[in-house]
SEMIZA-614629 format. One record per residue (C-alpha): chain; z, x, y; residue number from 1; residue in three letters. Coordinates in nm, 4 decimals, always signed. Each point is the difference from the previous one (the first is absolute). Example, Ala and Ser with C-alpha at 12.3 -4.5 7.8 and 13.67 -1.06 7.14 Angstrom:
<sites>
SITE; A; +0.7800; +1.2300; -0.4500; 1; ALA
SITE; A; -0.0660; +0.1370; +0.3440; 2; SER
</sites>
This chain:
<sites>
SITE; A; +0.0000; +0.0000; +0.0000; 1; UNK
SITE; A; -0.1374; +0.1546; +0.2921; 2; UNK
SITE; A; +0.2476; -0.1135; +0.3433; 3; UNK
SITE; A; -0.1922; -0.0614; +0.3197; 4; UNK
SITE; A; +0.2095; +0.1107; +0.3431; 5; UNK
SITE; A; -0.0195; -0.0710; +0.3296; 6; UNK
SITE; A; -0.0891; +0.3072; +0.0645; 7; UNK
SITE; A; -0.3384; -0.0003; -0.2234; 8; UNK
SITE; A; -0.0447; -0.3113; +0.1599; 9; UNK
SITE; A; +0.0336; +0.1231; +0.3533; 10; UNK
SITE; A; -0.2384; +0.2870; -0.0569; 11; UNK
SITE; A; -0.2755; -0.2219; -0.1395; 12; UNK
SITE; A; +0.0302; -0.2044; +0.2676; 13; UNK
SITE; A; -0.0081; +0.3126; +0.2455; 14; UNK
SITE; A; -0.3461; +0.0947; -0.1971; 15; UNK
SITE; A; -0.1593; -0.3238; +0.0179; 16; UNK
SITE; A; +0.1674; -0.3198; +0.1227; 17; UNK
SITE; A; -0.0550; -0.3222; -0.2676; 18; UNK
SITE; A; +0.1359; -0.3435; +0.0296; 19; UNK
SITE; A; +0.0236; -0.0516; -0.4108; 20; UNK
SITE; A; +0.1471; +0.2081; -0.2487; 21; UNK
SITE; A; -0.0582; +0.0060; -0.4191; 22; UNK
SITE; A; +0.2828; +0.0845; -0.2020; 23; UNK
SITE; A; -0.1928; +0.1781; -0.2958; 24; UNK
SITE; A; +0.1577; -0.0203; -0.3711; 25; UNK
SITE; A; +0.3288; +0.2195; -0.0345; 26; UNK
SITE; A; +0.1007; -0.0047; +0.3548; 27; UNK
SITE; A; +0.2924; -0.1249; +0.1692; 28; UNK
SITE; A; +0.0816; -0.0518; +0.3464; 29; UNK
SITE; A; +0.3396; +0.1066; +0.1103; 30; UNK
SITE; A; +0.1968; -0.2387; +0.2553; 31; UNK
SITE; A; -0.0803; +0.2359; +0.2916; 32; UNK
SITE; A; -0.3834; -0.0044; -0.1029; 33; UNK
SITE; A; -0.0142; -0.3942; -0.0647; 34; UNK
SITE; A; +0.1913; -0.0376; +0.3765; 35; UNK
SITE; A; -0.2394; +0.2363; +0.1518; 36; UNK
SITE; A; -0.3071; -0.2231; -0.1179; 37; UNK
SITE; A; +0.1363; -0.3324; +0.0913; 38; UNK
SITE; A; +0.1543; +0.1650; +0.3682; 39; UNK
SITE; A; -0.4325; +0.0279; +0.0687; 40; UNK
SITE; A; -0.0977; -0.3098; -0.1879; 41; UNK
SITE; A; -0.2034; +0.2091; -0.2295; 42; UNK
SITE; A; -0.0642; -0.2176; -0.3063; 43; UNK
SITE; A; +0.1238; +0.0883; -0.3331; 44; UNK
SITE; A; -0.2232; -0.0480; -0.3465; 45; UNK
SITE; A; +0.0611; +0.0945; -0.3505; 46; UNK
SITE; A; -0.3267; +0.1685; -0.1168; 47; UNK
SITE; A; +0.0521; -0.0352; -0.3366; 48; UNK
SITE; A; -0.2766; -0.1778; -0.1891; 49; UNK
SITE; A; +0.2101; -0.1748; -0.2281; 50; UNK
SITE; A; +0.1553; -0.1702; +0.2783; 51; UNK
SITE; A; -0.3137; -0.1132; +0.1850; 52; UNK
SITE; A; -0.0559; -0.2891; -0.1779; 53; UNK
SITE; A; +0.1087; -0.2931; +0.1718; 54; UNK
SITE; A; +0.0933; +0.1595; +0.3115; 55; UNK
SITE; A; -0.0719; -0.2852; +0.2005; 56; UNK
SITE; A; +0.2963; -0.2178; -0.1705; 57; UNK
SITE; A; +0.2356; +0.2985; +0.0787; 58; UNK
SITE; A; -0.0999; +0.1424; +0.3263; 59; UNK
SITE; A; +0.2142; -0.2379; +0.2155; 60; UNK
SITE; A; +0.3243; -0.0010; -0.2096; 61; UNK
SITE; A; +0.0108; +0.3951; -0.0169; 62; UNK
SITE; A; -0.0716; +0.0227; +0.3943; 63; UNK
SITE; A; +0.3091; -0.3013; +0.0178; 64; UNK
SITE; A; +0.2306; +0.2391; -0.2114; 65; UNK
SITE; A; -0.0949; +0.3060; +0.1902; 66; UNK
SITE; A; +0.0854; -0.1913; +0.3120; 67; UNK
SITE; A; +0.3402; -0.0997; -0.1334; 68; UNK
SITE; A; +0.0592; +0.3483; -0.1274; 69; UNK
SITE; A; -0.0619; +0.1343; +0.3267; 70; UNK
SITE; A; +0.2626; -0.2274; +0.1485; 71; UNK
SITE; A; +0.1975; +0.0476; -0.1868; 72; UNK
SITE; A; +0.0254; +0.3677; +0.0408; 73; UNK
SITE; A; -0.0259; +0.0005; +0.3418; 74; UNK
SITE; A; +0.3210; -0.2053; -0.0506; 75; UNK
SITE; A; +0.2083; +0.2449; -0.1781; 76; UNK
SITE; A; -0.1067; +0.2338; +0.2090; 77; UNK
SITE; A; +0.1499; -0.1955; +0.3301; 78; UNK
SITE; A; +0.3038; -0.0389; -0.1685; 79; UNK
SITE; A; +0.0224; +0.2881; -0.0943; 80; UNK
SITE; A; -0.0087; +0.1839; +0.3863; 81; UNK
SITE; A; +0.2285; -0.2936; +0.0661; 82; UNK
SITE; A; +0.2729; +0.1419; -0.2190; 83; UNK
SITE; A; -0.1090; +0.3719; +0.0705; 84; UNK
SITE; A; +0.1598; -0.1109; +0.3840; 85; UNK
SITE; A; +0.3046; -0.2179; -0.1400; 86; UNK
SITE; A; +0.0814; +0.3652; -0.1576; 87; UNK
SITE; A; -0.0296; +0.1656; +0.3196; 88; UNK
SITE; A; +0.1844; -0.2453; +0.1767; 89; UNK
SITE; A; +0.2683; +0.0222; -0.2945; 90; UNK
SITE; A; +0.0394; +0.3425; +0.0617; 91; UNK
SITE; A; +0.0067; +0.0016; +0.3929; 92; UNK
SITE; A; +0.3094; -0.2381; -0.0450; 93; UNK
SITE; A; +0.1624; +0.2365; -0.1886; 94; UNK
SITE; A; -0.0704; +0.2686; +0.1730; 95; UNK
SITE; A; +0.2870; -0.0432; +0.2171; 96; UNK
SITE; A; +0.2191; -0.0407; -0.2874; 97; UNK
SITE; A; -0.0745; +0.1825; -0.2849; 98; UNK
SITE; A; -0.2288; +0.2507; +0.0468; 99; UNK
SITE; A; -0.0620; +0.1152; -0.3923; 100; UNK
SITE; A; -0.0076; -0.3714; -0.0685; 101; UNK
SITE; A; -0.2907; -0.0172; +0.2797; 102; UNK
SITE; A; -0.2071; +0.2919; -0.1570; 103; UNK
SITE; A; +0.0689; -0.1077; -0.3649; 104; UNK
SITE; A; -0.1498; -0.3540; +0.1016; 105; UNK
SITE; A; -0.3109; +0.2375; +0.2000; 106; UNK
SITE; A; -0.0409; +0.1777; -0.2993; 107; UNK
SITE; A; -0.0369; -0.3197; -0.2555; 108; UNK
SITE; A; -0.2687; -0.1548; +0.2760; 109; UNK
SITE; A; -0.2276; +0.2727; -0.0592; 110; UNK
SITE; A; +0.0101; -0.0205; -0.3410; 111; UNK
SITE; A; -0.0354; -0.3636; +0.0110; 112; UNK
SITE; A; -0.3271; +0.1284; +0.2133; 113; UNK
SITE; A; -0.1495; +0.0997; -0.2803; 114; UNK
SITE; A; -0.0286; -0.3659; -0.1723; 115; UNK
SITE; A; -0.2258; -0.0435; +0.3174; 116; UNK
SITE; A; -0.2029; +0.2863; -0.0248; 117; UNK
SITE; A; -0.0323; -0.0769; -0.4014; 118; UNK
SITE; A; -0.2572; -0.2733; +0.0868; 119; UNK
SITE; A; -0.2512; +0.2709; +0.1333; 120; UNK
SITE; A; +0.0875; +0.2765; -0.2400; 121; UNK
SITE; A; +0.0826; -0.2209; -0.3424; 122; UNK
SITE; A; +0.2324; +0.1701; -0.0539; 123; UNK
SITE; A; +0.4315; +0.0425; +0.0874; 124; UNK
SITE; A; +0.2278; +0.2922; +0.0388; 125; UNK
SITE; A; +0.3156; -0.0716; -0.2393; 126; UNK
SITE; A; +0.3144; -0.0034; +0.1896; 127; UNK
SITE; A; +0.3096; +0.2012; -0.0683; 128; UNK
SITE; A; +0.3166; -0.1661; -0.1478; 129; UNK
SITE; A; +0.2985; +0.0563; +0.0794; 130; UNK
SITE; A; +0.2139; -0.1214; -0.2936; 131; UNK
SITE; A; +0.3073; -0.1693; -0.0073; 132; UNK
SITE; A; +0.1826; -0.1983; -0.2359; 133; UNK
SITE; A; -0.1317; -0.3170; +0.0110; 134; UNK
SITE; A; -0.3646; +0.1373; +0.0703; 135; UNK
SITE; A; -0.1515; +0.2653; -0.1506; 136; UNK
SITE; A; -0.3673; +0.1461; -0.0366; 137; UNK
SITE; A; -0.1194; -0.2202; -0.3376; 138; UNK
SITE; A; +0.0832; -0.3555; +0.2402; 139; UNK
SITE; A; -0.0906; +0.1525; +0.3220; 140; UNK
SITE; A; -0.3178; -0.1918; +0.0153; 141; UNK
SITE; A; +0.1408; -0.3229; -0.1237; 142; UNK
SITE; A; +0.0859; -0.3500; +0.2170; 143; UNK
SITE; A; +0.3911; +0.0645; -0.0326; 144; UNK
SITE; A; +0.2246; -0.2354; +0.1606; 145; UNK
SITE; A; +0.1791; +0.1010; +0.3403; 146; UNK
SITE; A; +0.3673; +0.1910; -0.1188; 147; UNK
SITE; A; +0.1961; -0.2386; +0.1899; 148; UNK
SITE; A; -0.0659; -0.2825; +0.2194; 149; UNK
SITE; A; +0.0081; +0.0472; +0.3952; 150; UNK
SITE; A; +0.2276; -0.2818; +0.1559; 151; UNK
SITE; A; +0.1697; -0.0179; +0.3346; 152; UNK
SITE; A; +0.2658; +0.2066; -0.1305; 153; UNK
SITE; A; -0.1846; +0.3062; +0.0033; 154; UNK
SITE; A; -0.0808; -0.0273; +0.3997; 155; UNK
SITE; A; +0.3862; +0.0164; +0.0993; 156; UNK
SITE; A; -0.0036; +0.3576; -0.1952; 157; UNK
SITE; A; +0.0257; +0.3189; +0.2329; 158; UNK
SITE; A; -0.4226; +0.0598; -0.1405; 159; UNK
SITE; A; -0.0784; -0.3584; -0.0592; 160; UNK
SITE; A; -0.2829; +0.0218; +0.2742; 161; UNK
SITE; A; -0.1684; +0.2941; -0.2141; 162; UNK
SITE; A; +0.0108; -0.1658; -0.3064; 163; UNK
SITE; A; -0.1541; -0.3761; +0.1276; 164; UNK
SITE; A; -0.2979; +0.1913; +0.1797; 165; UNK
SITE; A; -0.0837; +0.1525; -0.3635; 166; UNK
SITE; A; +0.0628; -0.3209; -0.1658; 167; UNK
SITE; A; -0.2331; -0.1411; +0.2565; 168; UNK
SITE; A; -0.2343; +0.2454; -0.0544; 169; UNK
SITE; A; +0.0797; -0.0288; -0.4177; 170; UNK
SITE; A; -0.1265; -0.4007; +0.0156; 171; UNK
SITE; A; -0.3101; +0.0348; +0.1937; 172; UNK
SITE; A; -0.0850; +0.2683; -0.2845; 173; UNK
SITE; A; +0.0608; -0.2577; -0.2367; 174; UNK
SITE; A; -0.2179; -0.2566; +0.1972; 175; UNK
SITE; A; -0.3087; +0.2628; -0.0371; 176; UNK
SITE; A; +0.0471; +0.0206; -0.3357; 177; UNK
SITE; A; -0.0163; -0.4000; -0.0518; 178; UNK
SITE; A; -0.3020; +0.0465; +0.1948; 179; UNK
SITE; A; -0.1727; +0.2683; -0.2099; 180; UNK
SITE; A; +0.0976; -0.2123; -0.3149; 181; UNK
SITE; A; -0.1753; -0.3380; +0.0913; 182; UNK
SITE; A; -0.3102; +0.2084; +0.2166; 183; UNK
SITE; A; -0.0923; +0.2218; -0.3110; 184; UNK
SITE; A; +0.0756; -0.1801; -0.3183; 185; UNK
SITE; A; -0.3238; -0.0552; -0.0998; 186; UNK
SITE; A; -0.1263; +0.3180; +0.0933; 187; UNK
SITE; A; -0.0975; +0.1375; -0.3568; 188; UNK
SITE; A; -0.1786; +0.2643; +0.1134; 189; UNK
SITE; A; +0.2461; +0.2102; +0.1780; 190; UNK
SITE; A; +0.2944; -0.1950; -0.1309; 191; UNK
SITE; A; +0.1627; +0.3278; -0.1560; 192; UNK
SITE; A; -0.0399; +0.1771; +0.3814; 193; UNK
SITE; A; +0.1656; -0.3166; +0.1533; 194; UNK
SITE; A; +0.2737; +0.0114; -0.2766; 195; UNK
SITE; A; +0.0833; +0.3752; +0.0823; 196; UNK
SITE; A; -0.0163; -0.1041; +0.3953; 197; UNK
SITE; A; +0.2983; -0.3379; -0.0864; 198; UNK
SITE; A; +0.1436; +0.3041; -0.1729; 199; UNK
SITE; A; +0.0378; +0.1862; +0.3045; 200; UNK
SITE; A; +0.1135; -0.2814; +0.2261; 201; UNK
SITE; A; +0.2945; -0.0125; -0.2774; 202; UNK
SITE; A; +0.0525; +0.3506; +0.0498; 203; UNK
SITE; A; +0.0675; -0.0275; +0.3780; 204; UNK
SITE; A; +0.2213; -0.3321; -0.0273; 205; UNK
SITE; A; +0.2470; +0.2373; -0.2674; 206; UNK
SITE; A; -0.0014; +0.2864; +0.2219; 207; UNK
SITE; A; +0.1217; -0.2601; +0.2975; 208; UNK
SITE; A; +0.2491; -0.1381; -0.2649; 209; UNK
SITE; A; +0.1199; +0.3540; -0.0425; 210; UNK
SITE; A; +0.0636; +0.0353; +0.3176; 211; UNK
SITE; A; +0.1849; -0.3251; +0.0754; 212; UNK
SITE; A; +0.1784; +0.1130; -0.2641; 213; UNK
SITE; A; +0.0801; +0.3417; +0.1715; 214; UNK
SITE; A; +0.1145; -0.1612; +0.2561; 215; UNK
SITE; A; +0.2401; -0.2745; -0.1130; 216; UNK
SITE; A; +0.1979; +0.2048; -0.2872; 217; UNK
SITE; A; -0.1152; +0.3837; +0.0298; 218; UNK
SITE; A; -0.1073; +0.1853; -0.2817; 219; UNK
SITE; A; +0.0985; -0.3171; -0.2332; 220; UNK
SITE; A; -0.2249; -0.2186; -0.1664; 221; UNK
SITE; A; +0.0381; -0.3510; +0.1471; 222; UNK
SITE; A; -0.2373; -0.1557; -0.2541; 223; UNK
SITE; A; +0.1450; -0.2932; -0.1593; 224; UNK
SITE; A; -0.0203; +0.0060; -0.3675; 225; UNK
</sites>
């Protein structure tokens, strides 16, 4: 299987400019290849002869998925800026406070970075764990449960502030991942890529449990068993 980039793409185009574009037998487009063709409206075709019968009867639907696709994509990638700043903004109000707290939560969001930049390069840099009791490296990537819950008796504590600004930050991770769930379920053809990308979402909500953790009991674990 032969991967197409944007890059090939762009230096075609450089050579000589064309408005459709075959996708011979064996090929693949990666994400960053398919967006750069549909950012120009340059029309995609399979030029495959065993798919050229009946074209007609599947020439609309494809277009309608691409379109969807696309959307959805463009989506993610929204959200995703949008929680790149709620991590900034996480770690400006801390700043004040904690200031290893502030560049522990700087340090996550650029790893977290990387999910974005996975949808041009198809692939994702692993992230490190730091293990604990309740969390360790083989469930690192799993949807675990927060270690406690957050009520309003942890904002009368003497570092309640610190730890509602990560759960805040914790919940709107776990409202992208909801998202990425119901967007690309019946994605088949990348479904293992968006698996390992859920997978990292999972990562950064247990790294923010970690540090709630941290904060609320020190170097115990506060998961509930």
């Amino acid at each position: 299987m032969k991967f197409i980039t944007e890059e090939d793409l762009r230096d075609l185009f450089r050579k000589e400019p064309f408005t459709t574009y075959a996708i011979k037998a064996g090929e693949r487009l990666t994400p960053g290849g398919r967006q750069f063709l549909l950012d120009r409206g340059i029309n995609m075709v399979e030029d495959d002869p065993s798919m050229k019968k009946g074209t007609e009867d599947i020439k609309e639907p494809s277009k309608e998925i691409e379109t969807k696709d696309h959307w959805k994509k463009k989506m993610f990638y929204w959200k995703m800026k949008s929680m790149e700043a709620l991590f900034l903004m996480t770690a400006e109000e801390l700043l004040s406070r904690d200031i290893l707290l502030a560049q522990s939560v700087i340090h996550l969001g650029k790893q977290f970075s990387n999910i974005k930049n996975g949808l041009q390069t198809n692939a994702i840099e692993t992230f490190g764990c730091k293990e604990c009791i309740g969390i360790k490296s083989d469930n690192f990537f799993d949807d675990l449960d927060d270690c406690f819950e957050i009520t309003e008796f942890h904002i009368q504590l003497e570092k309640g502030r610190a730890i509602i600004l990560l759960h805040r930050l914790r919940c709107a991770l776990r409202e992208l991942e909801a998202f990425l769930l119901e967007a690309f379920e019946n994605n088949d053809s990348e479904n293992e890529f968006y698996k390992e990308m859920i997978g990292k979402v999972h990562q950064s909500i247990n790294a923010l449990s970690q540090m709630i953790c941290s904060i609320f009991g020190g170097k115990r674990c506060q998961r509930e068993r």
